[in-house]
Each structure stands twice: as C-alpha cells, then as structure tokens.
DRENTORKOL-3810 file (N, C-alpha, C; in nm, 4 decimals):
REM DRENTORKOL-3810
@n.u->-3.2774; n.v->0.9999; n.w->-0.2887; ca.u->-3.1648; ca.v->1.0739; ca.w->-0.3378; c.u->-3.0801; c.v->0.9827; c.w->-0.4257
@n.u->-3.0302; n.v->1.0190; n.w->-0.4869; ca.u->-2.9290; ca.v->0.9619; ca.w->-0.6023; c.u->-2.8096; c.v->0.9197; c.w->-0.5538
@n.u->-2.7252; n.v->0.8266; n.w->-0.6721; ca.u->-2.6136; ca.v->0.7728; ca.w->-0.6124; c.u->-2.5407; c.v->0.8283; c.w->-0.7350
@n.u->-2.3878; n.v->0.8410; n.w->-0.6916; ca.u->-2.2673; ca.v->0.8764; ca.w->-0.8342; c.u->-2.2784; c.v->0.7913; c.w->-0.8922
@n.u->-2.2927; n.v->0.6874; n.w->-0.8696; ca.u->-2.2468; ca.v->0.5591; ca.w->-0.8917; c.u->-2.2890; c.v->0.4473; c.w->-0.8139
@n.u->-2.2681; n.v->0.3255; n.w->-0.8796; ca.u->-2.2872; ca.v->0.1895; ca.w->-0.8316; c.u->-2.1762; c.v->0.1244; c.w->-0.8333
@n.u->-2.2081; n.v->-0.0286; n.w->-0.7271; ca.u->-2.1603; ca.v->-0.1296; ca.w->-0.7237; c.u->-2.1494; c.v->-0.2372; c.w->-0.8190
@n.u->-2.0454; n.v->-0.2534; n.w->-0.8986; ca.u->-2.0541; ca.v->-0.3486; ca.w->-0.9827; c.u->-1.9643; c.v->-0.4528; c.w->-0.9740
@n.u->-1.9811; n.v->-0.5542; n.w->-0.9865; ca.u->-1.8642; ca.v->-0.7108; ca.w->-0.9290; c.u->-1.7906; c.v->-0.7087; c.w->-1.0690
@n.u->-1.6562; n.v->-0.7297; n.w->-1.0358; ca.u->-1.5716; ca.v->-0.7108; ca.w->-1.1575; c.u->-1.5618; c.v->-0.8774; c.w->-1.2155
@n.u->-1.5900; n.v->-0.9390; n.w->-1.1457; ca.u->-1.5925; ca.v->-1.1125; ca.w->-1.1369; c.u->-1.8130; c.v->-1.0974; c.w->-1.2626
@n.u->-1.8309; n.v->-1.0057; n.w->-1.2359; ca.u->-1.9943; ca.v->-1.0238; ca.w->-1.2878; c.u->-1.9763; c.v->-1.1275; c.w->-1.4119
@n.u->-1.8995; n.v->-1.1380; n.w->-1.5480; ca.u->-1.9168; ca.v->-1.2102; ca.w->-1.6188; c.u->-1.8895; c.v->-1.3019; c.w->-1.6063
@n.u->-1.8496; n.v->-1.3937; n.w->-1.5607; ca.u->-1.8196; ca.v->-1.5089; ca.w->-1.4797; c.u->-1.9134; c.v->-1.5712; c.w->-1.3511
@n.u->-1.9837; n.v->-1.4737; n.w->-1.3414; ca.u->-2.1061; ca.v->-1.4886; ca.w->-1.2708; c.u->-2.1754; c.v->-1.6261; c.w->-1.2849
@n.u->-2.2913; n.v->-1.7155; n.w->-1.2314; ca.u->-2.3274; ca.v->-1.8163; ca.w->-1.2621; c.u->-2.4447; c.v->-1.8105; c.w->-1.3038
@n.u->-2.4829; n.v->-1.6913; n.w->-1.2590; ca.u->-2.6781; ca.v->-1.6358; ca.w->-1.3286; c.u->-2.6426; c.v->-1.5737; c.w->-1.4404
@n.u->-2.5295; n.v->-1.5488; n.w->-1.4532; ca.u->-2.4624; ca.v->-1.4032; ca.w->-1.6156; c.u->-2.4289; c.v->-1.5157; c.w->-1.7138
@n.u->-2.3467; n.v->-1.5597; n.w->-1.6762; ca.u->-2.3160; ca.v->-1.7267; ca.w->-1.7440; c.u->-2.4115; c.v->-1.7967; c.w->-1.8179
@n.u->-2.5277; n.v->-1.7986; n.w->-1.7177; ca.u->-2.6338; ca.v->-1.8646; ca.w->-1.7682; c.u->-2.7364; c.v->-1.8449; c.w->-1.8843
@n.u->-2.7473; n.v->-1.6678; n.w->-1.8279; ca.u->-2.8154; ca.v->-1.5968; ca.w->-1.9044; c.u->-2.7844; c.v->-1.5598; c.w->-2.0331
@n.u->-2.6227; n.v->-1.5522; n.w->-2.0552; ca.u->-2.5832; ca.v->-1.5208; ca.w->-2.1460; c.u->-2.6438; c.v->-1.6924; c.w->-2.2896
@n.u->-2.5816; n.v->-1.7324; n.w->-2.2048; ca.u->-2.5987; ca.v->-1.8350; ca.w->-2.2793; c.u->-2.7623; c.v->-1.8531; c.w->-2.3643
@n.u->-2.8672; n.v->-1.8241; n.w->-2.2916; ca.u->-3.0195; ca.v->-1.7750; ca.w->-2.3567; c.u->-3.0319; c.v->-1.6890; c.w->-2.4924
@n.u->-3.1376; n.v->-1.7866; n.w->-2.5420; ca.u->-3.1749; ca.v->-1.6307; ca.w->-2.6517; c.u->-3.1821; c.v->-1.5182; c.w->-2.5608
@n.u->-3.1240; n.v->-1.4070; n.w->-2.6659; ca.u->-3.1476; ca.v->-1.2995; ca.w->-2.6450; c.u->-3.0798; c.v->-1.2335; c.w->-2.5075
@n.u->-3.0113; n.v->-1.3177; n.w->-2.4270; ca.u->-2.9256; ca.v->-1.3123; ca.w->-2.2999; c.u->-2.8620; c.v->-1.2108; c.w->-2.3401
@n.u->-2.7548; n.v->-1.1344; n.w->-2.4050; ca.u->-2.6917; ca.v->-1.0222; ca.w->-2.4131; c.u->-2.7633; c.v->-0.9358; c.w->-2.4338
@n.u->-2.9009; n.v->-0.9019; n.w->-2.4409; ca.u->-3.0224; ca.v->-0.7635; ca.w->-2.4793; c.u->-3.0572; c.v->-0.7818; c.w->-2.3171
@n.u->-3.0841; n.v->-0.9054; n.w->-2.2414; ca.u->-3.1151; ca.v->-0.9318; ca.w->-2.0766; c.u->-3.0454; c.v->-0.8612; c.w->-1.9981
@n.u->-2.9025; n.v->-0.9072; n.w->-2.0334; ca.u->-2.7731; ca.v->-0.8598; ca.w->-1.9596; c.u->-2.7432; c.v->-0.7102; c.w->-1.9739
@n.u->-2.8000; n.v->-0.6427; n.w->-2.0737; ca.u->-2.7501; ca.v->-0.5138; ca.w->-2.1211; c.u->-2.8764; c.v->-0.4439; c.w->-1.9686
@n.u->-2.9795; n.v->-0.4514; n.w->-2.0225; ca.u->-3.0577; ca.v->-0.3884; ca.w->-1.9546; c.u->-3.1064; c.v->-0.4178; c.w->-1.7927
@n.u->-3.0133; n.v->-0.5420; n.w->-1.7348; ca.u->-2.9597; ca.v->-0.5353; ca.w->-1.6090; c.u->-2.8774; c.v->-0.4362; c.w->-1.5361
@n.u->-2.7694; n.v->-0.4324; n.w->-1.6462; ca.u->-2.6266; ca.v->-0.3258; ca.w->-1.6235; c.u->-2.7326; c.v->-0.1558; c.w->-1.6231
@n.u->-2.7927; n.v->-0.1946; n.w->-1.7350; ca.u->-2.8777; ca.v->-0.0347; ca.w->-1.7299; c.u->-2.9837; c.v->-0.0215; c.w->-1.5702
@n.u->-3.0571; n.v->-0.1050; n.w->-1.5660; ca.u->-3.1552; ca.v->-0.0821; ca.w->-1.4556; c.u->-3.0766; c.v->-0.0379; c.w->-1.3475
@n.u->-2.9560; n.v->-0.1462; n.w->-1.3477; ca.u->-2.8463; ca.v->-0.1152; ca.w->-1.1853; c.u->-2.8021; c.v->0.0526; c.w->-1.1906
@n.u->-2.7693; n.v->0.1076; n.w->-1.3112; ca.u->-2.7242; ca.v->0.2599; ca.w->-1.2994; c.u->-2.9138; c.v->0.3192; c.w->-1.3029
@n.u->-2.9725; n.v->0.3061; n.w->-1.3473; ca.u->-3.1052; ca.v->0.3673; ca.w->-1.3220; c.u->-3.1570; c.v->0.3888; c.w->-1.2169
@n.u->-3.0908; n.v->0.2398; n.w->-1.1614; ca.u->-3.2074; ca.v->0.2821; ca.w->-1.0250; c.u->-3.1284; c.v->0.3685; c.w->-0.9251
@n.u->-3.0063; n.v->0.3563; n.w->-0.8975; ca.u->-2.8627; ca.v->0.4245; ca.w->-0.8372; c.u->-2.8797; c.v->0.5343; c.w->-0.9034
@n.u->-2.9363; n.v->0.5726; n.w->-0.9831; ca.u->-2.9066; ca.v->0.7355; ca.w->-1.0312; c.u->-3.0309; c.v->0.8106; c.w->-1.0269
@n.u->-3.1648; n.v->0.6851; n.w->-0.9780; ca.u->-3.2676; ca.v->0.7828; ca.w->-0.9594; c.u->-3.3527; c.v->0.7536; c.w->-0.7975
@n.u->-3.2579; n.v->0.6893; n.w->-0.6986; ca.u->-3.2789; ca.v->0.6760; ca.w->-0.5675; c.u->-3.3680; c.v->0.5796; c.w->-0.5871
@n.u->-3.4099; n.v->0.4778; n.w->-0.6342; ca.u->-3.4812; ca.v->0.3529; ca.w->-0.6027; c.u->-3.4946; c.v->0.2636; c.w->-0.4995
@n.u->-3.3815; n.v->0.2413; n.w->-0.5471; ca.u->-3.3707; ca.v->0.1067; ca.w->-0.4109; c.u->-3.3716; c.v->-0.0003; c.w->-0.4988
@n.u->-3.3187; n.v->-0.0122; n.w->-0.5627; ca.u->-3.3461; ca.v->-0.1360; ca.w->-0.6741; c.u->-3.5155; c.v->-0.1386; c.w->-0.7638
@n.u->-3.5702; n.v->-0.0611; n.w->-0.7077; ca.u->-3.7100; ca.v->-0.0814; ca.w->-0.7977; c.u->-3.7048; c.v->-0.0477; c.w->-0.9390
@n.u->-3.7483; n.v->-0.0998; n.w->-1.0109; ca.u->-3.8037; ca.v->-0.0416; ca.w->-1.1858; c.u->-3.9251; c.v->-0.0215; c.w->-1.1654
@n.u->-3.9706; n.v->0.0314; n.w->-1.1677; ca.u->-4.1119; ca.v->0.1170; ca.w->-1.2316; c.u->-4.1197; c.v->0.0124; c.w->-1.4136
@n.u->-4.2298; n.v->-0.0938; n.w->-1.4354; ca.u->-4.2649; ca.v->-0.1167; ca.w->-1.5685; c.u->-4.2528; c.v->-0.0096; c.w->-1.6911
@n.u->-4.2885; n.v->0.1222; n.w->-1.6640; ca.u->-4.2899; ca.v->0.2303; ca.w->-1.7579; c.u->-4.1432; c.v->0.3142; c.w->-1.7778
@n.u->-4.0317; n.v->0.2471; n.w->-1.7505; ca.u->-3.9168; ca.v->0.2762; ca.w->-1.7438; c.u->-3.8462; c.v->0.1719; c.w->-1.8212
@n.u->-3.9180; n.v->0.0454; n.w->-1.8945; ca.u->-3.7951; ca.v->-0.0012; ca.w->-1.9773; c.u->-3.7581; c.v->0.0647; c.w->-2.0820
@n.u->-3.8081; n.v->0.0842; n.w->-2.1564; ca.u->-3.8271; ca.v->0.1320; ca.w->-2.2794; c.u->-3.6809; c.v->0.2236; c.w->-2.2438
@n.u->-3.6918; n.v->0.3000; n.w->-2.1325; ca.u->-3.5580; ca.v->0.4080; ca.w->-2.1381; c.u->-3.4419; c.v->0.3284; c.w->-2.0943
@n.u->-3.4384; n.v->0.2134; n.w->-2.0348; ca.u->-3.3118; ca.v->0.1459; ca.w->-1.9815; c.u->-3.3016; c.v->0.0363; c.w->-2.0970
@n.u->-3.3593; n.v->0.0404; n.w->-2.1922; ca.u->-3.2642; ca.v->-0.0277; ca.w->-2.3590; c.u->-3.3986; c.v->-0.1507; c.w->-2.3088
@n.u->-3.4773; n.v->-0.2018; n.w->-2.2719; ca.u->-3.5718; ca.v->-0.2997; ca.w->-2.2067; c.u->-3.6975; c.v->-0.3072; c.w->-2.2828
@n.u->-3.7427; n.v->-0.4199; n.w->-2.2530; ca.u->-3.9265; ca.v->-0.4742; ca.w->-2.3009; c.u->-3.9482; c.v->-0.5741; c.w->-2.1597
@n.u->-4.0749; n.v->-0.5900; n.w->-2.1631; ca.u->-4.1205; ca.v->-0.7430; ca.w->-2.1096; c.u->-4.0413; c.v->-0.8833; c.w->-2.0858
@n.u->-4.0264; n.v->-0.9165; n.w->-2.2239; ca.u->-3.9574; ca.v->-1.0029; ca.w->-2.2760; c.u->-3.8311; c.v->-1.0288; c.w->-2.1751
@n.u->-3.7273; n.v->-0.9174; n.w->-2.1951; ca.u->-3.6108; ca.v->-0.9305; ca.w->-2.1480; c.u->-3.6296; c.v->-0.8920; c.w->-2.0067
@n.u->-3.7446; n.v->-0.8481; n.w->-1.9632; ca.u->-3.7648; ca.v->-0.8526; ca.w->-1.8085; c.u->-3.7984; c.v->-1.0048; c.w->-1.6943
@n.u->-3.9003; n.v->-1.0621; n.w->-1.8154; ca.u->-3.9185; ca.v->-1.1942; ca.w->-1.7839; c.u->-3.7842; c.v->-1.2878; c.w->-1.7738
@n.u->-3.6749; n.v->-1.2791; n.w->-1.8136; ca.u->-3.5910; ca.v->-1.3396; ca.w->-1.8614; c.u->-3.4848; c.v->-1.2809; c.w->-1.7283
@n.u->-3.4638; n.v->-1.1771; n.w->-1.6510; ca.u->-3.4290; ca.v->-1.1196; ca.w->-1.5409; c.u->-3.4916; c.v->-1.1955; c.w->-1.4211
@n.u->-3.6051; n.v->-1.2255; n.w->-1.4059; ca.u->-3.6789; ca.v->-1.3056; ca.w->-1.3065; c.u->-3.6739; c.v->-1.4605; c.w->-1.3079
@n.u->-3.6611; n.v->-1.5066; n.w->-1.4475; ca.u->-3.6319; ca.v->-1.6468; ca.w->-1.4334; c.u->-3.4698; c.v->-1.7130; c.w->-1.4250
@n.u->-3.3507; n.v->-1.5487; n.w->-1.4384; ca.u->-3.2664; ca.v->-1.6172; ca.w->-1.4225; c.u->-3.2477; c.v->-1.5721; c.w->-1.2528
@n.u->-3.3052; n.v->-1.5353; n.w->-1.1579; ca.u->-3.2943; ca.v->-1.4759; ca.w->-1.0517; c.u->-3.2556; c.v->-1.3796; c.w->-1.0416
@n.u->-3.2547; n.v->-1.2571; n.w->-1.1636; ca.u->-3.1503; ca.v->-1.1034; ca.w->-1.0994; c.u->-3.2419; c.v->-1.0488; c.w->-1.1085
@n.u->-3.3880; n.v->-1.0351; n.w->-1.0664; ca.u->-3.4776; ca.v->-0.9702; ca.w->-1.1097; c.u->-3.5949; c.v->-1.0320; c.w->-1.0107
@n.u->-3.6742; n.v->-0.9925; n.w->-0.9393; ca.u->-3.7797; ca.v->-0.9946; ca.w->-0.8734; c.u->-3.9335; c.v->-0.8987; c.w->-0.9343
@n.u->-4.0331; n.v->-0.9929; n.w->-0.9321; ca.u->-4.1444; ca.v->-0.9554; ca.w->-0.9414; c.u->-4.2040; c.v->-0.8809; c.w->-0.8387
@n.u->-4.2525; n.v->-0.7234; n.w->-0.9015; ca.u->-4.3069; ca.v->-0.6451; ca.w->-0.7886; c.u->-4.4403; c.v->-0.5565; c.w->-0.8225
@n.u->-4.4825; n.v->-0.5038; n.w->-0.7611; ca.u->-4.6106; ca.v->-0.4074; ca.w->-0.7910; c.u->-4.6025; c.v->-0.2976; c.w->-0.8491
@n.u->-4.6093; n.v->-0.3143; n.w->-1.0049; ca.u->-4.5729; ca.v->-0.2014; ca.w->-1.0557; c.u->-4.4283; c.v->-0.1991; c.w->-1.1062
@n.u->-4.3881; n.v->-0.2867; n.w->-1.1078; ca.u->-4.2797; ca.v->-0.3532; ca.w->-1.2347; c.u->-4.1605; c.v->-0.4534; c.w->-1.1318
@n.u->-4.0204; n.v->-0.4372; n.w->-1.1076; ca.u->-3.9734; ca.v->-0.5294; ca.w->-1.0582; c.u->-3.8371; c.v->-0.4438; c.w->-0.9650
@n.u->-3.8087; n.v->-0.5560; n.w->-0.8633; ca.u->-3.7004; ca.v->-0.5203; ca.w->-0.8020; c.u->-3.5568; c.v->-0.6064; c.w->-0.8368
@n.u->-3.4763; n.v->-0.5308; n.w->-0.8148; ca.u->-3.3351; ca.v->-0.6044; ca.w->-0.8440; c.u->-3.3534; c.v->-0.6911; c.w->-0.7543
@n.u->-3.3081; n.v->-0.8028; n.w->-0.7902; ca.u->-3.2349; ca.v->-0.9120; ca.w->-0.6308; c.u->-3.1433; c.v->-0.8760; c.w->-0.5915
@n.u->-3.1371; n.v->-0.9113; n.w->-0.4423; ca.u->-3.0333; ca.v->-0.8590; ca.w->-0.3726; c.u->-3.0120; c.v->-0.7142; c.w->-0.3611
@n.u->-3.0574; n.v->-0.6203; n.w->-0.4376; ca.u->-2.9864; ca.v->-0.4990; ca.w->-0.4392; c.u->-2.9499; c.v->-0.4458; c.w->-0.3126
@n.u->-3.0264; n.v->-0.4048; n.w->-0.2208; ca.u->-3.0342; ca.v->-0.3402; ca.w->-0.0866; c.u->-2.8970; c.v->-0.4119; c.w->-0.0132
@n.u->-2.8517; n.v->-0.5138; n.w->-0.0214; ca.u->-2.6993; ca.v->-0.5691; ca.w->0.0070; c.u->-2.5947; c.v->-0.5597; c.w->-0.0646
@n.u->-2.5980; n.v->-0.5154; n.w->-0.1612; ca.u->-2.4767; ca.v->-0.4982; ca.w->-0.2897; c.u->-2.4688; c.v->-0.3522; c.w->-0.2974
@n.u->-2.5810; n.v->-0.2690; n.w->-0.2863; ca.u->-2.5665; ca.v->-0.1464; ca.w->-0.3066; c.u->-2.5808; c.v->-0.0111; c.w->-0.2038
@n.u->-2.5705; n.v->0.0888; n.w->-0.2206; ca.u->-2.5587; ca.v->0.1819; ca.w->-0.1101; c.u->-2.6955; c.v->0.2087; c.w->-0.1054
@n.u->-2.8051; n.v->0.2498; n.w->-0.0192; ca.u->-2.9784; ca.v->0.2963; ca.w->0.0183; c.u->-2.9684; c.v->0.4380; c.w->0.0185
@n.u->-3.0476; n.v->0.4484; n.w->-0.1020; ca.u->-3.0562; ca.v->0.6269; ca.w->-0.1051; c.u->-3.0409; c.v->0.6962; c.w->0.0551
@n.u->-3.1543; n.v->0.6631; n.w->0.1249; ca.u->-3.1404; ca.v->0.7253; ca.w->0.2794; c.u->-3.0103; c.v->0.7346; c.w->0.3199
@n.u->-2.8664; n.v->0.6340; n.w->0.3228; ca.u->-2.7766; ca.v->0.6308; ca.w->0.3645; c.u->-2.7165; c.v->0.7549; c.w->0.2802
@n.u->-2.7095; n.v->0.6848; n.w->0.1509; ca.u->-2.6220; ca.v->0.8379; ca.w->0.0843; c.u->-2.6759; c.v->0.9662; c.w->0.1086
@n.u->-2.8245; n.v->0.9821; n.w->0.1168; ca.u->-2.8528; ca.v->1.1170; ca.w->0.2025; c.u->-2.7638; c.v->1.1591; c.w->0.3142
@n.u->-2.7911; n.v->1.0369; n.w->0.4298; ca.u->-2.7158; ca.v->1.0753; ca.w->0.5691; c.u->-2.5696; c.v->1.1265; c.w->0.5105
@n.u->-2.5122; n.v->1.0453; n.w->0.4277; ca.u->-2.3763; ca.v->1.0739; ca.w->0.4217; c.u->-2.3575; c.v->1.2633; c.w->0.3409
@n.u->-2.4599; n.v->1.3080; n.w->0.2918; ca.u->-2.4458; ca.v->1.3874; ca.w->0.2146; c.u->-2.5004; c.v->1.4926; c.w->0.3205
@n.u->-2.5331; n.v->1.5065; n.w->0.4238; ca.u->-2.6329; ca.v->1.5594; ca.w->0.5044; c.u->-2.4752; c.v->1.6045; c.w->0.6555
@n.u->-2.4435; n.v->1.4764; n.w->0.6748; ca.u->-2.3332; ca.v->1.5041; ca.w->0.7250; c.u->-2.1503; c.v->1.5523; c.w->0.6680
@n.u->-2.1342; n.v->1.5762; n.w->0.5572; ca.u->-2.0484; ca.v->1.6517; ca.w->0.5200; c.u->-2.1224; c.v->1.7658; c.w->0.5001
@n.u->-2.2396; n.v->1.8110; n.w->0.4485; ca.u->-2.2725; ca.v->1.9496; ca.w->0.4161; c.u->-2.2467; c.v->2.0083; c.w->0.5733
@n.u->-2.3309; n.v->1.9061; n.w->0.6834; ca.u->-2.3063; ca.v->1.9881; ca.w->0.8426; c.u->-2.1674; c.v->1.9983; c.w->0.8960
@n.u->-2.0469; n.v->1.9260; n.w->0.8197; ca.u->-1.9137; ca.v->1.9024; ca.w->0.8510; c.u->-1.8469; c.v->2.0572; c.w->0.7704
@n.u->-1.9217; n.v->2.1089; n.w->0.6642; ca.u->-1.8828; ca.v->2.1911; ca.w->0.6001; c.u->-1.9001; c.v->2.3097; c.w->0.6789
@n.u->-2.0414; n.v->2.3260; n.w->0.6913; ca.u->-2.1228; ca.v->2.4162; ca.w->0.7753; c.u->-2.0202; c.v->2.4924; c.w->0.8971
@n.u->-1.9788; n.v->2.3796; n.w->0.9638; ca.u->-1.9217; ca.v->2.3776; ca.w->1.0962; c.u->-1.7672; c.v->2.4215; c.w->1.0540
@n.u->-1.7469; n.v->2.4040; n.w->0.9470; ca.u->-1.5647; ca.v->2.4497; ca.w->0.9118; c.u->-1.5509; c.v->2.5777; c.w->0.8871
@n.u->-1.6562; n.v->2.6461; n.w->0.8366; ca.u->-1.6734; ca.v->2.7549; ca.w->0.7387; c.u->-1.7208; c.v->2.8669; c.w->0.8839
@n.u->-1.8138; n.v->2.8054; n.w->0.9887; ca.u->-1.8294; ca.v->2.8640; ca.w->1.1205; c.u->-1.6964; c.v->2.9147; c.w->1.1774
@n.u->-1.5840; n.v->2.7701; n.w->1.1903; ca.u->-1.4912; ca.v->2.7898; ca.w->1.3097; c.u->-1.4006; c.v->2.8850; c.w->1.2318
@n.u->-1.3929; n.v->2.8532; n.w->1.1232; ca.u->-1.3046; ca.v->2.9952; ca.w->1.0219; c.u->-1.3389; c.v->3.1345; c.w->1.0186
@n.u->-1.4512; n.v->3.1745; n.w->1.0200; ca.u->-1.4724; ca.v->3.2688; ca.w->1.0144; c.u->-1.5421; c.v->3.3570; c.w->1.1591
@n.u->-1.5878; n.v->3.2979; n.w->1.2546; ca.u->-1.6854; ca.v->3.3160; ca.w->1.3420; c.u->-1.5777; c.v->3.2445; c.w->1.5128
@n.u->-1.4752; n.v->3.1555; n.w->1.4722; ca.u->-1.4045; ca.v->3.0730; ca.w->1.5938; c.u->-1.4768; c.v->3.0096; c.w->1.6458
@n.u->-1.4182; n.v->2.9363; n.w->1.7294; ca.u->-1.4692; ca.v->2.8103; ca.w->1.7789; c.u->-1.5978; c.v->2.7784; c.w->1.8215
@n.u->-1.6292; n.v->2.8707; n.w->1.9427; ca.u->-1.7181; ca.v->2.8822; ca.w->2.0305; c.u->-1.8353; c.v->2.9776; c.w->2.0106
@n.u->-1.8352; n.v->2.9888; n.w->1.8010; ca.u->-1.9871; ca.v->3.0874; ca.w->1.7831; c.u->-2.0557; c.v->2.9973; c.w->1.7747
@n.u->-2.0483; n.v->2.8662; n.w->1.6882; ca.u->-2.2335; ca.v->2.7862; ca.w->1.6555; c.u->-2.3424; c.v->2.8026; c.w->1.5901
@n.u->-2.2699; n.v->2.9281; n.w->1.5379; ca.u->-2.3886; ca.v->2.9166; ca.w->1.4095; c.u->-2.4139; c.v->2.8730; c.w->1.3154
@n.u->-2.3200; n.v->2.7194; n.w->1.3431; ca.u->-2.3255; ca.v->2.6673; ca.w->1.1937; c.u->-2.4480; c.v->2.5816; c.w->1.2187
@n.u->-2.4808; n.v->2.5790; n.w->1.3417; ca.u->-2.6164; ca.v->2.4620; ca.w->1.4032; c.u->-2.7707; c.v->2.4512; c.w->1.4229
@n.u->-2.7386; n.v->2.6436; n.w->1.3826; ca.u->-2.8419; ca.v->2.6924; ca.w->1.3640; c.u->-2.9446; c.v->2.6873; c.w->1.2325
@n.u->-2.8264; n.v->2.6720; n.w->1.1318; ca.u->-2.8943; ca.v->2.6408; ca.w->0.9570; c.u->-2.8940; c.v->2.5026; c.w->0.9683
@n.u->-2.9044; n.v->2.3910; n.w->1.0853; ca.u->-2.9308; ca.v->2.2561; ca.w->1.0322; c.u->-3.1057; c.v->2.1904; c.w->0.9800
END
C-alpha cells in the first residue's frame, strides 16, 4: 500500500554521504534521483526497493545508480536496488495498511453507534 508521503531529514544537505556526493561528477543528477526513488518507492509501497526498470521514470540511469551504492544511500539488490536504511527512516507499507485498516474499522464502528446505538455491532460484521 502506498504512503502520502515520506520522511525527509531537513538537516539532508548537510548530510555527510549528500556532502560527499554532491561534491562528485554528476552528484546533483545522483542526488536528484535519490529524492525521486524516496517518493517512488513511498508512493508505490516498496519498502525502499527500485525495480532496475523504473529509473528511467525517477529522472535515473545506471550510472547515477552506481554512484547511490558507492556513496552508501543505495544498496545492491535482485532486480535493481534498495534504499539504505529505509525500513528505519520510513513508515512499512504493512504498517500504513494497519493504520488505514484501523481508522476505516474506527469509522465503521462510529457510523454503527450513530445510527444503530451502542450495543448493535454491525459494524464487525463488514470487517
């Protein structure tokens, strides 16, 4: 499941891997398509994964992928790469499910006691 949004460190350019990277050829085309992968993968339930056949749409090549892995924000994986760290910086699709799973049943249950009172329960029945 998808996220609204991501986690982003407001300190990031000042960073010591961003810092670094920047400083590289081509480091601001690296850095761009970091910032892109992080909303990609948050907006298409990843988990930090890229799929290889997805740079091209997050502003990306090879090149600037290789350049993600050697500055450490980027992990080598099967079938293209994982963010580092992500799964600790960012929210896990499964969680934002749960969270989305339990307001819909929080809804469920409001819309019951309003219309039906306390002690009908049929909001438990559509879970």
């Amino acid at each position: 499941m998808s996220l609204p949004w991501v986690r982003l460190d407001s300190n990031i350019a000042s960073h010591d891997k961003i810092t670094a990277l920047l400083s590289y050829k081509d480091g601001h085309k690296s850095f761009t398509l970091y910032i892109c992968a992080l909303g990609w993968s948050g907006g298409h339930g990843t988990d930090g994964f890229i799929p290889s056949h997805v740079l091209p749409l997050i502003h990306g090549n090879p090149k600037l992928a290789q350049n993600l892995v050697a500055f450490h924000l980027w992990d080598e994986a099967v079938g293209g790469w994982k963010i580092h760290n992500y799964e600790q910086r960012q929210e896990l699709a499964v969680v934002a499910e749960m969270k989305r799973a339990g307001k819909a049943a929080a809804g469920r249950k409001s819309q019951c006691v309003q219309r039906h009172g306390p002690a009908c329960g049929c909001w438990m029945e559509s879970a």
